[in-house]
C-alpha positions as CSV (number, residue, x, y, z in Angstrom):
1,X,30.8,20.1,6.5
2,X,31.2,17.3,3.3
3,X,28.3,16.4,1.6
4,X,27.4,12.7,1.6
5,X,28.1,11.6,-1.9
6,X,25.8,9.0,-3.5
7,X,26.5,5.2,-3.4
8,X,25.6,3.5,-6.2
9,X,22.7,0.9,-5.0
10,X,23.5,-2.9,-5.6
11,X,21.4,-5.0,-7.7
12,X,19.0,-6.4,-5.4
13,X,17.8,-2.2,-4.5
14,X,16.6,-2.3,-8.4
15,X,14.6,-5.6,-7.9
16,X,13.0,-4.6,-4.7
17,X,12.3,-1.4,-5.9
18,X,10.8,-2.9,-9.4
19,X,8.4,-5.3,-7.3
20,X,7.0,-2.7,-4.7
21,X,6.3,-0.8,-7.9
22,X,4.3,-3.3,-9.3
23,X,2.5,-4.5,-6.2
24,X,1.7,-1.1,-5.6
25,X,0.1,-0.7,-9.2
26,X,-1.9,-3.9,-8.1
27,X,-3.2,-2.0,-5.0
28,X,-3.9,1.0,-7.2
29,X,-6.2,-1.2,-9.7
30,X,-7.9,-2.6,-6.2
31,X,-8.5,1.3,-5.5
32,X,-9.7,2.0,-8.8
33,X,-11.8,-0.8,-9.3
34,X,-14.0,-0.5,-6.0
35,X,-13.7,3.7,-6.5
36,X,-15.4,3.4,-10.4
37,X,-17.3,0.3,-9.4
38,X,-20.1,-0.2,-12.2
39,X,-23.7,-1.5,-11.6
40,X,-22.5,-4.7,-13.6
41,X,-19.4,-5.1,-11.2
42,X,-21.7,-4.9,-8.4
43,X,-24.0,-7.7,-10.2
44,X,-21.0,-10.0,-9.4
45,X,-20.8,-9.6,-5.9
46,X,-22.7,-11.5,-3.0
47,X,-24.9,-9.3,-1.3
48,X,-23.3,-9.3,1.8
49,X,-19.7,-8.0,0.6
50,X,-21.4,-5.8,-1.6
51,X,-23.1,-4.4,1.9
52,X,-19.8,-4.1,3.1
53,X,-18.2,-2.4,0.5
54,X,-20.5,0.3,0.3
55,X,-20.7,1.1,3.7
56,X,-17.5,1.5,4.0
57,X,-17.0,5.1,5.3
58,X,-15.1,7.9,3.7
59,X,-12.6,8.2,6.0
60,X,-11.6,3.9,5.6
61,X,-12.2,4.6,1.2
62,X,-9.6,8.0,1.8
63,X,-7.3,5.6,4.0
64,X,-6.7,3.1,1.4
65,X,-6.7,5.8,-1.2
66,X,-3.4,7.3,1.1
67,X,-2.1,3.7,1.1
68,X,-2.1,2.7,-2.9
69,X,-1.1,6.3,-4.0
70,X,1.3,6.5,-1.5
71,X,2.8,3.4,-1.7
72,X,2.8,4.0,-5.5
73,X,4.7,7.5,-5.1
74,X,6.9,6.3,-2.9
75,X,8.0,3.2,-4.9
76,X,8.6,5.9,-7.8
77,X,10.7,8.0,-5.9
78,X,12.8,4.7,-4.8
79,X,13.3,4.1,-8.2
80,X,14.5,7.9,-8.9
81,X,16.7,7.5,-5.6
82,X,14.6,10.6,-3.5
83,X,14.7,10.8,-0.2
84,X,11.5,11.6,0.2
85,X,10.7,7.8,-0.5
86,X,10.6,7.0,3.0
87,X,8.3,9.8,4.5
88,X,5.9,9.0,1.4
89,X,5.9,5.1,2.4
90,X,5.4,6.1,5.5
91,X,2.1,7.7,5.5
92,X,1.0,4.6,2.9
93,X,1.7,2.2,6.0
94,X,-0.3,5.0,8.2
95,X,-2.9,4.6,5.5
96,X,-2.6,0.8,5.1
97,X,-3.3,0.7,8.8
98,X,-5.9,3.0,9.6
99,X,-7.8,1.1,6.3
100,X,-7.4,-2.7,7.9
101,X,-8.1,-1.1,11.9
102,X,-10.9,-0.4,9.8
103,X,-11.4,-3.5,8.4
104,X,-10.8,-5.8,11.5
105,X,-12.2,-4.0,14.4
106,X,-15.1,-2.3,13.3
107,X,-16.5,-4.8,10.4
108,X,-16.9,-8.0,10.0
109,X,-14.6,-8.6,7.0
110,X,-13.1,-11.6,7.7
111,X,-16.4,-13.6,8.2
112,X,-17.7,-12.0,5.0
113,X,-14.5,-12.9,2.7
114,X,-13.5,-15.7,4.2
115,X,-10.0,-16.1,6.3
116,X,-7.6,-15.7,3.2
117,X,-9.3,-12.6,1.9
118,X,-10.6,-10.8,4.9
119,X,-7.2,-11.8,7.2
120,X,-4.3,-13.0,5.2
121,X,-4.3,-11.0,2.4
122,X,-4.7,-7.6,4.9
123,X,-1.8,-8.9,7.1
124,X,0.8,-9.6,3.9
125,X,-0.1,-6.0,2.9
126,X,0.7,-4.7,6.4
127,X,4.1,-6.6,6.5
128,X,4.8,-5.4,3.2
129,X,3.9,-1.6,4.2
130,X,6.3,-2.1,7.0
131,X,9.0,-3.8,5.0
132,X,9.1,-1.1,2.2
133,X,9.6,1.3,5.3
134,X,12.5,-0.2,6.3
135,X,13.9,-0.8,2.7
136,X,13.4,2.8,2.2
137,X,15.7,3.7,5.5
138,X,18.3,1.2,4.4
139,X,18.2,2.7,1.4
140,X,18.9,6.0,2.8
141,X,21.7,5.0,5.6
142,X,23.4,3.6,2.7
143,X,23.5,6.9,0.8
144,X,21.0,4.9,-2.1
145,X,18.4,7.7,-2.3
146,X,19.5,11.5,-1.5
């Protein structure tokens, strides 16, 4: 039995990989920043997405912590070609969609933020959750990540 040998990745695997990586860092700051929220950050917020954000149950606040630190792990194992990249991503995407089911079937999110916010933004992180899937399996058909 041979052993697959490792193809170098063209170009374009770099680039992707380098911008997951950083919009993954911007999810982790999103994380972050609603986790360590501070009684002056709250100040800032209308009352009713303030509501919203802190009723947000555990379970939706542990989804999107699976999603950004996935994501984020997963984007640094693409960039040290591991295969464990895509099983990572995958369970961000899991996360990313348990935390928007969440968001749009049991809130009302996208009357309180506003159709760009509350429904666009959520959708472009769901097709990019299932994009970075799918890079990841190229990536490994292709003998990128081992």
């Amino acid at each position: 039995m041979s052993e697959k040998t490792n193809a170098k990745p063209a170009v374009w695997f770099w680039i992707v990989s380098v911008l997951a990586l950083l919009w993954n860092l911007m999810g982790v700051m999103a994380y972050l920043g609603q986790a360590y929220m501070t009684d002056e950050m709250k100040a800032e917020y209308p009352s009713d997405q303030l509501a919203l954000i802190e009723s947000t149950p555990a379970w939706a606040t542990a989804a999107f912590a699976i999603a950004v630190w996935g994501g984020l792990l997963g984007c640094i194992a693409l960039l040290a070609r591991k295969k464990w990249a895509k099983p990572v991503l995958i369970l961000s995407l899991l996360g990313i969609l348990v935390q928007f089911a969440y968001s749009f079937f049991m809130t009302n999110a996208a009357e309180i933020y506003g159709q760009v916010q509350g429904v666009i933004t959520p959708l472009l992180v769901i097709i990019i959750g299932i994009a970075l899937v799918q890079f990841a399996r190229i990536a490994e058909k292709r003998n990128w990540i081992s």
